[in-house]
VOFI-711084 format. One record per residue (C-alpha): residue in one letter; x, y, z. Coordinates in steps of 0.05 Angstrom, whole numbers, plus 5000, padded with zeros to 4 digits. Example, Ala and Ser with C-alpha at 12.3 -4.5 7.8 and 13.67 -1.06 7.14 Angstrom:
% VOFI-711084
A524649105156;S527349795143;
***
This chain:
% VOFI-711084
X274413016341;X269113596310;X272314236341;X268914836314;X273415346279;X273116106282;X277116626250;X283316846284;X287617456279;X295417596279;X298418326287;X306218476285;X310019096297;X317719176315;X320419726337;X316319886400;X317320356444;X317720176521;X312020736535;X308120496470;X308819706497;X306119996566;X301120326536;X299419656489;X299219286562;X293619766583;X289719646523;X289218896520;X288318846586;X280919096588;X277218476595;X276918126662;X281117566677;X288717746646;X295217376673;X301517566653;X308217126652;X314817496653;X322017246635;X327917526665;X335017346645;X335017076723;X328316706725;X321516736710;X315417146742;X310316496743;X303116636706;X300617236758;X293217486759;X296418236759;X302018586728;X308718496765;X311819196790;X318718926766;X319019096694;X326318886682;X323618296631;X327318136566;X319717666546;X313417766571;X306317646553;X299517776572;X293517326560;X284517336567;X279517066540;X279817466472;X287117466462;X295117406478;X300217786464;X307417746476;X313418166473;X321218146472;X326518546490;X332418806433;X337619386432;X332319906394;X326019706428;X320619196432;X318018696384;X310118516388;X305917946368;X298717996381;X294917346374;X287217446377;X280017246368;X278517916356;X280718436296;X284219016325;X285519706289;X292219826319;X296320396294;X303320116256;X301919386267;X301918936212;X296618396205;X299317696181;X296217526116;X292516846123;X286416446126;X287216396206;X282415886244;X283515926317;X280115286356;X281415246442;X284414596480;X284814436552;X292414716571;X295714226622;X298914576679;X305414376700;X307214146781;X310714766813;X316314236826;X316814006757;X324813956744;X325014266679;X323714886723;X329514846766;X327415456801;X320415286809;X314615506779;X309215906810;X301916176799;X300616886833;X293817156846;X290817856850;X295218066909;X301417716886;X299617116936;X302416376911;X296815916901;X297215256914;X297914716859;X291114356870;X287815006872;X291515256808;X285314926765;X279115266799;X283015956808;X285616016740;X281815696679;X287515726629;X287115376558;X291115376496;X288515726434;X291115416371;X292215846307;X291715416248;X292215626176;X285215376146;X288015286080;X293914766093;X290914516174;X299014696184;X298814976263;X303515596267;X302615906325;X299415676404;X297016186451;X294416136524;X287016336539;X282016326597;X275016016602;
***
């Protein structure tokens, strides 16, 4: 299998503020077509087309067609991992050193009913409706984004992405 390979990006930073990580939201959230998945220490928020109002998460991340990143929780603030198809110039982040290929894969969507979600899991669109599983395809092109360091083929990291 010939898959082309591009260059891919990594950005760190800990230490983030809950104003700077809203702030951060805004910001990679430009393009058209972001979801957002949410982890609560009671459940999960399902991949949603827009931002759930409750912000209690410990995890979360936001995904589009240029890049993810995700965030979690700690006693002195947020940590943030930015994983992208595009080089940012982001103010205290770190970029990971690396010869980073990034190549995209069809992402296989779970049922809603699938037991290793023993609450469920759901897909939420625009206006926080659930859509149904056999619509989940055509409503929301997800795909996984694989970042690979070109030097050693060793995978390291696997981020979600949109058509």
């Amino acid at each position: 299998m010939n898959q082309e390979l591009i260059s891919g990006y990594i950005y760190h930073k800990q230490l983030v503020s809950s104003d700077e990580l809203d702030n951060l939201i805004t910001k990679i959230s430009q393009p058209p077509n972001n979801y957002y998945f949410l982890r609560y220490s009671h459940g999960v928020s399902g991949i949603c087309q827009k931002l759930p109002a409750d912000r209690g998460e410990i995890e979360g991340q936001v995904f589009n067609s240029l890049c993810e990143m995700r965030w979690k929780k700690y006693k002195l603030g947020y940590e943030v991992l930015i994983l992208s198809k595009q080089e940012f110039n982001l103010q205290g982040f770190e970029k990971l050193i690396g010869n980073w290929a990034i190549f995209d894969r069809s992402a296989y969507l779970h049922d809603p009913e699938e037991t290793r979600f023993p609450k469920g899991f759901i897909f939420k669109d625009e206006d926080h409706q659930l859509i149904k599983h056999e619509e989940i395809t055509k409503k929301m092109p997800i795909k996984q984004r694989y970042f690979q360091d070109a030097d050693t083929a060793t995978t390291h990291f696997i981020a979600l992405t949109v058509n």
